[in-house]
C-alpha positions in Angstrom: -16.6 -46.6 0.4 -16.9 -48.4 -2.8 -13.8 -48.0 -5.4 -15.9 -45.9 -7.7 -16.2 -43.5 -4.9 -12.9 -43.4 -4.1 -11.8 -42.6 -7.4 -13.9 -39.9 -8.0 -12.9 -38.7 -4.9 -8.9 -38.9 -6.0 -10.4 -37.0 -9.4 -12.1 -34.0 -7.5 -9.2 -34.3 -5.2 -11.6 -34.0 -2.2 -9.2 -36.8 -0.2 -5.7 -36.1 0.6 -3.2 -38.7 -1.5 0.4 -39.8 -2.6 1.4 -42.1 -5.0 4.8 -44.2 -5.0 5.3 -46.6 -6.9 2.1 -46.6 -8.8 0.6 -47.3 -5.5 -2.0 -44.4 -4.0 -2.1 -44.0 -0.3 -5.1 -42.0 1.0 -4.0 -40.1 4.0 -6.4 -39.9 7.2 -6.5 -38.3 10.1 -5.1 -39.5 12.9 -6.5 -39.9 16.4 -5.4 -38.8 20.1 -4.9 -41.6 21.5 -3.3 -44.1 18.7 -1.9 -43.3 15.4 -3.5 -45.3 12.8 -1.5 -45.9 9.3 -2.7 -44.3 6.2 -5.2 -46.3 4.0 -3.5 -48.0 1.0 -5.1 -48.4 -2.1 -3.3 -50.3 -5.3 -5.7 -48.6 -7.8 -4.4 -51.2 -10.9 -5.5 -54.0 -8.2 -8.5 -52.7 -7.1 -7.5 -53.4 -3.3 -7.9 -51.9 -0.8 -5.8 -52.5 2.4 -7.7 -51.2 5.3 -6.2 -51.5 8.9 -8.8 -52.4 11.9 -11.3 -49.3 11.8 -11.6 -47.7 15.3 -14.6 -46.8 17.2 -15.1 -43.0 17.1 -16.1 -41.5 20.6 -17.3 -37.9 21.1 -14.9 -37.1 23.1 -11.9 -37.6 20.6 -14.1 -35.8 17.7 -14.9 -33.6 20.5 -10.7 -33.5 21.2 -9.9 -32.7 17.7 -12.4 -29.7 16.9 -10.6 -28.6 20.2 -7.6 -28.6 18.9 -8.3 -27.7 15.3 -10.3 -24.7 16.8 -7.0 -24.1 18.5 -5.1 -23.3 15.8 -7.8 -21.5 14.0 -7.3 -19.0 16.7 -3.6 -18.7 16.9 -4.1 -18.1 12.9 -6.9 -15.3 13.6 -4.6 -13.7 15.6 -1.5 -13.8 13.5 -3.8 -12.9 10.6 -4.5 -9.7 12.8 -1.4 -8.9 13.6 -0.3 -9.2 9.6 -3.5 -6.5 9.0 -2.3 -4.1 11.5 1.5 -4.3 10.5 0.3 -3.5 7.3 -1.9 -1.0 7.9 0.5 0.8 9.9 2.7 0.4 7.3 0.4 1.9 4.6 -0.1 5.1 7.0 3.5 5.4 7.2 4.1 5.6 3.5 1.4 8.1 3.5 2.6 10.4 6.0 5.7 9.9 3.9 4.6 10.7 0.8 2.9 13.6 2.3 6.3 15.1 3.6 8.1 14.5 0.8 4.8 16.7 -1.3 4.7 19.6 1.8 8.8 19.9 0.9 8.3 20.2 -3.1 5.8 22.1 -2.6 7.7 24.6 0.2 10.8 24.8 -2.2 8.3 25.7 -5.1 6.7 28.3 -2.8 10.2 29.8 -2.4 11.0 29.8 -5.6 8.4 31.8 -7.2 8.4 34.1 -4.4 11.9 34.7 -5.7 11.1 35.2 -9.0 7.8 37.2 -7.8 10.2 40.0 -5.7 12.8 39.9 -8.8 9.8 41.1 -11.6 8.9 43.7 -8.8 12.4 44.9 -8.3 12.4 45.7 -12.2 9.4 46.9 -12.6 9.9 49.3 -9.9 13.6 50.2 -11.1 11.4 50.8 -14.8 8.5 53.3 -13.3 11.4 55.0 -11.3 12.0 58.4 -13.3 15.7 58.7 -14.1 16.9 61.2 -11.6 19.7 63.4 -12.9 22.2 63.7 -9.9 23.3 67.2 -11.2 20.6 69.6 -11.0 21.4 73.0 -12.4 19.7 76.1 -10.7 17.4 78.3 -12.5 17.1 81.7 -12.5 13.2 83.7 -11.4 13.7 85.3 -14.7 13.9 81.8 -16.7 11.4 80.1 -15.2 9.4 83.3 -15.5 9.7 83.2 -19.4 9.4 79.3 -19.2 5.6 80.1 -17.9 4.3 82.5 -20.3 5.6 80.3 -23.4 3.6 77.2 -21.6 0.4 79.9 -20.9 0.5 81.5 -24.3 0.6 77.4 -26.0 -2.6 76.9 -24.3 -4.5 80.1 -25.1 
């Protein structure tokens, strides 16, 4: 790569990089079989230190999508396992939330039915006539006299 290329890659941030010391190191991959050092490049030099390049077989590009399809997996499944812990949390809340609205509304409920029999009590104890516990006996003879003076206000 040319520097120019380089450093608009180090701009974009499309390379992975550290600087010490005013010195950038672009970090590469490393291989399976040998461990190669990271690239080095003194960008107020304009060098580039470069160890031996490899040859790339198939089999190690092969080798790393293995391994980086690997841990894609073992992500996908914790990922999964994250969504269902969640979810399961989320229906627990509900089922939560819904006891917690079945009890206000039961106490509620009880409440007014309270209140409810109390207005009947006095509104029956109101249309109640006032009975009189002594009760004086009448004569024939007065209730007799008590008829004609109702008949003779209606004629």
């Amino acid at each position: 790569m040319s520097k120019e290329m380089i450093k608009s890659k180090l701009r974009n941030k499309k390379i992975n990089y550290i600087i010490e010391d005013g010195v950038t190191y672009i970090i590469t991959t490393q291989t399976l079989k040998q461990e190669q050092e990271p690239k080095q490049v003194n960008i107020q030099t304009k060098k580039q230190i470069v160890p031996a390049k490899q040859k790339t077989t198939v089999a190690t590009v092969l080798a790393l999508y293995q391994r980086e399809n690997k841990q894609l997996k073992e992500k996908i499944v914790q990922l999964e396992e994250k969504i269902d812990k969640l979810i399961d949390d989320k229906e627990q809340m509900l089922r939560d939330e819904l006891n917690k609205i079945e009890t206000l509304y039961n106490s509620k409920d009880e409440q007014l039915k309270n209140i409810l029999e109390l207005i009947n009590a006095k509104l029956t104890l109101e249309r109640e006539p006032q009975l009189v516990h002594d009760v004086d006996s009448i004569s024939i003879s007065e209730k007799a006299t008590d008829y004609e003076l109702v008949i003779q206000k209606i004629v």
